[in-house]
N, C-alpha and C positions, 0 to 999 in steps of 0.2 A: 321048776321053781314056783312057790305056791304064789299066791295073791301076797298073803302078809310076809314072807320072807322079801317080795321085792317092797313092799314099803317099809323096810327095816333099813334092807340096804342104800333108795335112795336119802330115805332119812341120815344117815353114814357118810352117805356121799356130800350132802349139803350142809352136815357138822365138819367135814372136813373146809370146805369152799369156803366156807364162814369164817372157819381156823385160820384159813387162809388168809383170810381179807379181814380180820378183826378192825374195828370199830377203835379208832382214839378216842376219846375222853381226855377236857382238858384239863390238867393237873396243877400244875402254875400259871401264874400271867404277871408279869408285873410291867408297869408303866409309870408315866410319871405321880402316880398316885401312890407307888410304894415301891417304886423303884432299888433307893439304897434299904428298908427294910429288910429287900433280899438279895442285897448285893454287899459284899464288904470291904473296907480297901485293904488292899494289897501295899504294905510300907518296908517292906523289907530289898535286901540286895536283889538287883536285876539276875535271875536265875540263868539269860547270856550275856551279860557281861557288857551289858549297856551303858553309853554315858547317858545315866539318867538317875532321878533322884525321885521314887515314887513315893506321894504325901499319902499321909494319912488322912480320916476323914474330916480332922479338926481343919488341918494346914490345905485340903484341897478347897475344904468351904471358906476360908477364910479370903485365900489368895483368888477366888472364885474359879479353880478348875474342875469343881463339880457344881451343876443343880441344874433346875430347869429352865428350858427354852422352849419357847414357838413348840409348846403342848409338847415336848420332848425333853430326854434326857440330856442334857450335856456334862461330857466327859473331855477336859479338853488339857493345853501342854502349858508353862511358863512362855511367853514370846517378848519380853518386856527385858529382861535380866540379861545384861552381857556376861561371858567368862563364869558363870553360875557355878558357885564349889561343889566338886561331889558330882556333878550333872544337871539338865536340865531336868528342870521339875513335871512329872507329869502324873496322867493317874491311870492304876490298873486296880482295878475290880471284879471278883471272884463272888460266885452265887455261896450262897451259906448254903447249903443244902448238894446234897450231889443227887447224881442220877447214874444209872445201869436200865439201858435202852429206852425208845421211847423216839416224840416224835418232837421235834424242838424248831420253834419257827420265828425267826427274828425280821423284824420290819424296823429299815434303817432308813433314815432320809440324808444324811451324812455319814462321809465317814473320812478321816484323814488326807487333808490332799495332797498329792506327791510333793514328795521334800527331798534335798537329800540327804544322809545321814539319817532318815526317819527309819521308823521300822513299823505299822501299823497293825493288829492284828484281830481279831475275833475267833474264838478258839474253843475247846474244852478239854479236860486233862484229868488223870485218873492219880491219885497217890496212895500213899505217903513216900514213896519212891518210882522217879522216873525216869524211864518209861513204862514201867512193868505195869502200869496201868490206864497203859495206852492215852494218845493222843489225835483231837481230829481238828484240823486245819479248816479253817471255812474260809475268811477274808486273809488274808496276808500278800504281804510284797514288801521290796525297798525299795531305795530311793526315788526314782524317778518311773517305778513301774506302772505299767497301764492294767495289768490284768491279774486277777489273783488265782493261788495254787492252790487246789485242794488237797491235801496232805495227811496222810497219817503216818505216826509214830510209834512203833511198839517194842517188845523185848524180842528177843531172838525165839524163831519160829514161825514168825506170819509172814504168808507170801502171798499178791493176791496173782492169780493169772491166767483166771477164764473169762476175763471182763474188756468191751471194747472200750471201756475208757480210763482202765491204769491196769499197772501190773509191779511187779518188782518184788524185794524185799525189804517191808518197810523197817526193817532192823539196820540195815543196812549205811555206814561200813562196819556195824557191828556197836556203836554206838547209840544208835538212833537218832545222831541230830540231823540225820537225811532223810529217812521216809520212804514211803512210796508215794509220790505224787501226781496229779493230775490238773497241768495246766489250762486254766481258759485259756481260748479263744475269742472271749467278748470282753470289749475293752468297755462294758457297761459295769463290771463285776466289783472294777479297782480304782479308786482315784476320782479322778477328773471327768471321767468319761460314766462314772457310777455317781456323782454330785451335778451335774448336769442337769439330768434328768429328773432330779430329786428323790433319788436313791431308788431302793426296793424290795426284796422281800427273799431273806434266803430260808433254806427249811432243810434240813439234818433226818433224815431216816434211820434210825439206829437199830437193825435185829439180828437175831444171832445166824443169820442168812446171809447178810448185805451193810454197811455203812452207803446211805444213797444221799446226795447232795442235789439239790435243785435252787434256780436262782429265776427268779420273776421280778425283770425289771419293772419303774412305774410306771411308765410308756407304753406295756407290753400286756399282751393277753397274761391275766390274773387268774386260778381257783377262784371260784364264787364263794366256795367251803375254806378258802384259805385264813381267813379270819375269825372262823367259826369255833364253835366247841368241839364241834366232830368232823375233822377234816378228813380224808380221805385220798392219800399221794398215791393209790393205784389207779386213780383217775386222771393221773397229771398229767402222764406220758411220760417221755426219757428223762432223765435226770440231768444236772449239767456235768455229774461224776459217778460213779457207782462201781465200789469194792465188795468184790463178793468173786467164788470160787479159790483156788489155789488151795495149799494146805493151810490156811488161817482158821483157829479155832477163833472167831470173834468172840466167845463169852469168857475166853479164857486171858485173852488181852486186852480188852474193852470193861472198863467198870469203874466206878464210884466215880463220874465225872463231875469237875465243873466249870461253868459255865464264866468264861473271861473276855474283857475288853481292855485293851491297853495300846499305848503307847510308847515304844522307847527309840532309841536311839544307835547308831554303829552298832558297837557288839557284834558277836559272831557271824552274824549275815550282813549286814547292812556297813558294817564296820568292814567286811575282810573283801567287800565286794565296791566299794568306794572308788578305788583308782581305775576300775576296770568302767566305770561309767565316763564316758567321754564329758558329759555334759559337769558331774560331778566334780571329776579329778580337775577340773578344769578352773574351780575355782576356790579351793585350798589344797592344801599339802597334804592332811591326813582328814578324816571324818571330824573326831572329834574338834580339828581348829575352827571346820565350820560349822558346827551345833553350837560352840561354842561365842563363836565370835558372831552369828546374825539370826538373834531372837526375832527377829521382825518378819524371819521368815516361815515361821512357823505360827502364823496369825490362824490360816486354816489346820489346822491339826488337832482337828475335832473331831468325835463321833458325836450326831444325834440320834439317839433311836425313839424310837415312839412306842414298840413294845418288845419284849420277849415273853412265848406263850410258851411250856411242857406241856405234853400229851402222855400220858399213857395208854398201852393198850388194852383196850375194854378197861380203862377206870385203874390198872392193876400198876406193878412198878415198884421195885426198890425204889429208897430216894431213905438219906440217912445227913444226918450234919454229920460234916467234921471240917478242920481244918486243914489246908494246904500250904506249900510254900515256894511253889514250881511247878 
């Protein structure tokens, strides 16, 4: 092998490593500087079947369950209103703008604390029909949960099940409203035991390799790069979740997402799961008697966040408006 055919090759070898390890560039940010700019509300019927009534952005700012707080966002519920018609009022917001991969990192100092009947969630979702444009799980749980599930949602065909931290078929039973999921273990993630502390800092790995979830309490060893322009999650170590192998085409189920915070109430999970909580069933007859009947309980059932950044990788990235509705 001559002199210059091996500095061809390792030059090859270090466009690969590079390829590998590409460089994020931040692409969005928003905070409470322009927060709703790029957030929209969400006013339409609960997509599961929620008792809840989500305002627009007239009826959220008027009743004050959106604006700022304590250098943060606040997105928070009706607690005030007995027997509320329709449901309680609360708010979910949806980014104007979507995304198809990339690296997406949210820094919360609240987030909903356990209730029962609640259903709190942090998410992103692909349309104009779903699931076929996949869904990824970051915060979620009900009632009186302590730890949250990282979950995805897609159409028939994704399975993930070369990974030690999930597997299944996230199609599965053929609907999608199950997923393949990936429970904590840290009761820092959800609730009470994540408002404590003063929340912390989740971050979404999105490639057509892997969906990788990582969670950095504020308590805890931080990325130095994690607030940065060009973060770098190959330095982070293990993830708190990470989907990747099986027969999943990620690019083919994965796309045009965006980016949600909401609040609702019973419906499909939190609702069908009610009597089965000792602590719960214990103190109404069904979900909605008690959503219903004790606003007072829902004083904390609040997200603050302080930012969400997008990353693309080296600078690049689909990213398109449209509208969703589920």
């Amino acid at each position: 092998m001559t002199f210059a055919k091996t500095l061809l090759r390792l030059g090859s070898l270090l466009s690969l490593a590079t390829a590998a390890q590409a460089a994020y560039a931040i692409q969005d940010s928003f905070d409470q500087t322009n927060f709703f700019e790029g957030f929209e509300f969400f006013s339409g019927p609960d997509p599961t079947n929620g008792f809840v009534k989500y305002t627009t952005a007239m009826q959220a700012n008027g009743s004050s369950y959106a604006g700022y707080a304590n250098n943060g966002v606040y997105l928070g519920v009706d607690y005030e209103t007995k027997n509320p018609l329709g449901g309680r009022p609360s708010v979910r917001v949806n980014s104007k703008k979507t995304y198809t991969k990339g690296l997406f990192i949210a820094d919360i100092a609240h987030q909903p604390a356990p209730k029962c009947g609640q259903w709190p969630a942090f998410w992103m979702f692909g349309g104009p029909v779903w699931p076929l444009g996949g869904e990824i799980d970051i915060i979620e749980g009900v009632n009186m949960g302590t730890n949250t599930t990282y979950t995805l949602h897609t159409s028939a065909g994704c399975t993930f099940s070369q990974d030690s931290f999930s597997s299944g078929d996230c199609n599965a039973p053929g609907t999608g409203t199950i997923g393949c999921g990936a429970p904590s273990q840290d009761t820092r993630t959800f609730g009470d035991g994540f408002n404590e502390i003063g929340g912390g800092v989740f971050a979404v790995e999105w490639t057509s390799q892997a969906i990788k979830i990582y969670f950095f309490p504020r308590t805890g060893p931080m990325p130095d790069d994690i607030a940065g322009d060009a973060p770098n999650p190959a330095a982070w170590g293990a993830p708190a979740a990470s989907f990747s192998g099986g027969v999943c085409d990620i690019d083919s189920h994965f796309k045009d997402h965006q980016i949600v915070f909401d609040t609702t109430f019973c419906g499909d999970w939190a609702g069908k799961v009610f009597s089965d909580d000792p602590v719960c069933s214990a103190k109404a007859a069904t979900c909605q008697d008690y959503v219903a009947n004790n606003p007072e309980e829902f004083r904390d059932s609040y997200w603050l966040i302080n930012s969400v950044k997008v990353y693309s990788e080296s600078g690049s990235g689909a990213v398109r408006r449209r509208r969703f509705t589920a």
